[in-house]
N, C-alpha and C positions, 0 to 999 in steps of 0.2 A: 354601490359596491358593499361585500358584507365578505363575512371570513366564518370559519369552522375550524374548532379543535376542541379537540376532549369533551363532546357533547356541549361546550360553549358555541352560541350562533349570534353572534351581534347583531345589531340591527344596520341597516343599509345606510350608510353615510355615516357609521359610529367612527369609523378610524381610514387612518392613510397608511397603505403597506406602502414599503421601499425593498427593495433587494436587489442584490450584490452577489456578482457569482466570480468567482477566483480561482483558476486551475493550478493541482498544485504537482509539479513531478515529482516522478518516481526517484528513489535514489543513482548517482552515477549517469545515469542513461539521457536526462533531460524529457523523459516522455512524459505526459501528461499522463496524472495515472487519477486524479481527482478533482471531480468536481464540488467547491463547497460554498454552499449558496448560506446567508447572511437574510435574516428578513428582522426589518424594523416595522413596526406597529406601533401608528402615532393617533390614540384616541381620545376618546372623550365619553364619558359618562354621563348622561342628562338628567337632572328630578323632574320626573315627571308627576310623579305619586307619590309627596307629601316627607313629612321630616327624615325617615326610615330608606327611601327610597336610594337614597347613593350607596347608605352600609347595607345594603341590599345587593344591590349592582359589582360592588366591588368583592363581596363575597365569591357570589358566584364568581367571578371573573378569576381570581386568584384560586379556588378553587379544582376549576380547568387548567390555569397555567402553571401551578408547583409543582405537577407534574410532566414529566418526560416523556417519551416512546410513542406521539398520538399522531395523525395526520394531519398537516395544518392543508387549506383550502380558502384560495383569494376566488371571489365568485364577482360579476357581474349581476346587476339587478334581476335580471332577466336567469337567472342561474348560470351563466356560462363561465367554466373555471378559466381564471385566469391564469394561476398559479398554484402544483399542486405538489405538497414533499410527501412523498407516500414513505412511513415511517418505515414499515420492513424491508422497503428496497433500500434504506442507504445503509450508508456504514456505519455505526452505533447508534441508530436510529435518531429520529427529531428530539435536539433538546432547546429547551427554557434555558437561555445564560441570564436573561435580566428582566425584572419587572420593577418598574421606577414611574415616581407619581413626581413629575417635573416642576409643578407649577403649585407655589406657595399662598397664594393670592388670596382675599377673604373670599372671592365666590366659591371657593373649590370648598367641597362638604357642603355647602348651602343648595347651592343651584346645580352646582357641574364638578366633576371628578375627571381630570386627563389624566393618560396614564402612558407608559412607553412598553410595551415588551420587544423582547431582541429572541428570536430564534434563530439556530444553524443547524444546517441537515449536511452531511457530507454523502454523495456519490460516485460511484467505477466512472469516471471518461468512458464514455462509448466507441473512443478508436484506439483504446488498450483492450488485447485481448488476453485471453487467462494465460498463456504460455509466453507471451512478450515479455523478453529481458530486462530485472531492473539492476541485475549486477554481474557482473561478468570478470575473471582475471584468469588464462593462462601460463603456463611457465615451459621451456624448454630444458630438457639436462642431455645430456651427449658425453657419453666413456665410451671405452676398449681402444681398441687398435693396438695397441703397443705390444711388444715383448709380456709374457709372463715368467713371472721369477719365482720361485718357491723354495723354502725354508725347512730344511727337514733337520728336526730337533736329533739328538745322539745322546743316547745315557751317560757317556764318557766325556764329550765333547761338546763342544757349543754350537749352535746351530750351524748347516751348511746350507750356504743357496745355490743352485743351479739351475737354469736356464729350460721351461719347460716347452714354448713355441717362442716362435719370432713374430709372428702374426695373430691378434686375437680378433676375436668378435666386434664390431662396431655396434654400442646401442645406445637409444636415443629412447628420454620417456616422454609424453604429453601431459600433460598434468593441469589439471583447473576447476574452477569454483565457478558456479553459474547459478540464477537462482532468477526465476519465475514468478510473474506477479499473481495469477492464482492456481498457480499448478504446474508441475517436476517443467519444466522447458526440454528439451531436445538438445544434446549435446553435439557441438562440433565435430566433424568429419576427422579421420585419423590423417597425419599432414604426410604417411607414408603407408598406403594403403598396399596393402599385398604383402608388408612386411612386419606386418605383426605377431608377436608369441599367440600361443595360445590361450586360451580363454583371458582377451581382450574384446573388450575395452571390460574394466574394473570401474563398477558404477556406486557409490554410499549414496544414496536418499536421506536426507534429516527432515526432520520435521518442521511443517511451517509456524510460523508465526502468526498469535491469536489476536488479531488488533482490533478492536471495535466493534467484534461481536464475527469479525471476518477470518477466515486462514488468508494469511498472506505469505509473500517470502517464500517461496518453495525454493530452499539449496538442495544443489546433490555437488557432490564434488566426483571425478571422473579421471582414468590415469589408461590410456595406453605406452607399451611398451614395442619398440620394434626392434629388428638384430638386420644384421647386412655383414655380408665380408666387404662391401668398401664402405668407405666415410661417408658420413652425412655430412654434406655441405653446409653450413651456414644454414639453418634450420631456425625458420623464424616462428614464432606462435602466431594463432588465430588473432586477428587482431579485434574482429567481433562474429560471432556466428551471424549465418545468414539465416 
């Protein structure tokens, strides 16, 4: 087995990869919105080639790995990938968190150099899709009906109220915050269709959020209004979009 990054190519049986992959959800929701895969690299450096040859080896090596943003690639002898973080597909591409030379012992520098590297790539879950909800809250309001009273002020005298219907308008508004994991989501259905004002539904787009090289967080917030001469009954909000 041999590995590739950043034009570094080990030799076959230099090191033991491990990895570790951990789904992480999305906020609120419980979805799985990330996959982030963990790779250790447990090597060894050999002199083969005289007093020079491990500050050689370790050169190059560190070289390759101080650097960030590269492909790593676990191969079989025979070339068949094993394991492969393709650095532009993930989310703030492949980085280097640790390179540690574990082993104190007099052969190390003489004969043999071990060494550990730790790389993490984070990836989209492939059963989130760009408009799946990672947040969601709406709100009901509900006025009218009542008597209207009005107040007509007098140069002389102090205001007068009198009585201008017995019956007013019933209105109820929709109101909510929703927001998409890579793009505007689709807003919930009006919960009194037919009885909306006009130009509803009232839609604000903001901007998403730049995280790791990705837009994420697509909020819009979103407000229908409707009118009725009778009451709205007990009028419950969306409890989640479908």
């Amino acid at each position: 087995m041999y590995f590739t990054y950043n034009g570094y190519t080990s030799s076959v049986g230099e090191a033991a990869i491990q990895w570790d992959i951990s789904r992480l959800p999305a906020d609120d929701t419980g979805l799985v919105a990330k996959k982030v895969y963990t790779v250790t690299v447990n090597g060894t450096l050999v002199n083969f080639n005289g007093p020079n040859s491990i500050d050689t080896q370790v050169d190059t090596l560190e070289a390759a790995f101080l650097s960030n943003n590269f492909d790593f690639t676990y191969f079989t002898p025979t070339g068949t990938k094993v394991l492969f973080l393709d650095s532009s597909e993930s989310i703030g591409r492949v980085k280097v968190t640790n390179i540690n030379y574990p082993d104190g012992s007099a052969a190390e520098w003489s004969t043999k150099r071990s060494y550990v590297i730790t790389l993490t790539a984070e990836f989209d879950d492939d059963n989130i899709a760009d408009k799946d909800i990672v947040a969601y809250t709406e709100s009901i309001n509900i006025y009218g009906g009542g008597r209207r009273l009005v107040l007509q002020e007098s140069i002389t005298s102090k205001p007068v109220g009198y009585q201008t219907a017995t019956d007013t308008i019933y209105y109820c508004n929709q109101t909510g915050t929703i927001v998409g994991f890579e793009d505007w989501p689709d807003i919930p259905a009006p919960i009194f269709p037919g009885n909306e004002l006009a130009a509803n539904p009232v839609i604000t787009r903001k901007s998403p959020e730049y995280i790791d090289g990705d837009f994420r967080n697509y909020s819009l917030e979103y407000s229908y209004t409707f009118w009725s001469s009778e009451e709205f009954v007990d009028p419950e909000p969306t409890k989640w979009p479908e």
